[in-house]
C-alpha positions, 0 to 999 in steps of 0.5 A: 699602181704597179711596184718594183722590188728592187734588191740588193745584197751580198751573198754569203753562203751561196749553197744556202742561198741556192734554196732561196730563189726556188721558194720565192718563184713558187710564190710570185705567181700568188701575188702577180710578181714578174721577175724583170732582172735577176743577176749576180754579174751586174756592171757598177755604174756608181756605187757599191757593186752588190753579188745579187741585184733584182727587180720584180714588178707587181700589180701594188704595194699590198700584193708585194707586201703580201708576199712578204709577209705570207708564212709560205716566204718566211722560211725563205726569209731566213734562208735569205737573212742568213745567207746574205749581207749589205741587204737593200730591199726597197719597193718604187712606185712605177713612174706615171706620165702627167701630173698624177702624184705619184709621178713626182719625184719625192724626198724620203716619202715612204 
């Protein structure tokens, strides 16, 4: 089942986190990821309003996984960890019409 990477956080340092964003592109075609929405001028609905929101669709947990854990993202991890603050990463399974399991709103389910 298809997850979405949902983001969030502040940029602190925005000429190093300028080298972030191209190490992850050269990687998201490896594991299937599409990035749907990427912006730093989102409208805050409710909430605290972060400098950088994104969602990236891939095909399953275990690839979305995979990319974060493959060596190739952890210096782009660093760059991410050192020029960012408030960090919000998260990944929703995509929501299934009918009564599949995974359709069902859960509490706290990891």
């Amino acid at each position: 089942m298809a997850v979405f990477y949902i983001g969030s956080y502040d940029i602190v340092d925005a000429e190093q986190f300028g080298n972030y964003a191209p190490l992850v592109l050269a990687l998201l075609p490896k594991y299937g990821g599409v990035v749907l929405a990427s912006d730093t001028a989102g409208f805050c609905v409710e909430g605290t309003m972060r400098t950088m929101n994104a969602i990236i669709r891939f095909p399953s947990k275990e690839a979305a996984l995979g990319l974060y854990n493959d060596p190739a993202y952890q210096e782009a991890k660093r760059i991410r960890q050192a020029s960012t603050k408030n960090v919000s990463m998260v990944l929703v399974e995509e929501f299934a019409a009918g009564g599949s399991p995974a359709s069902q709103p859960t509490s706290g389910r990891r």
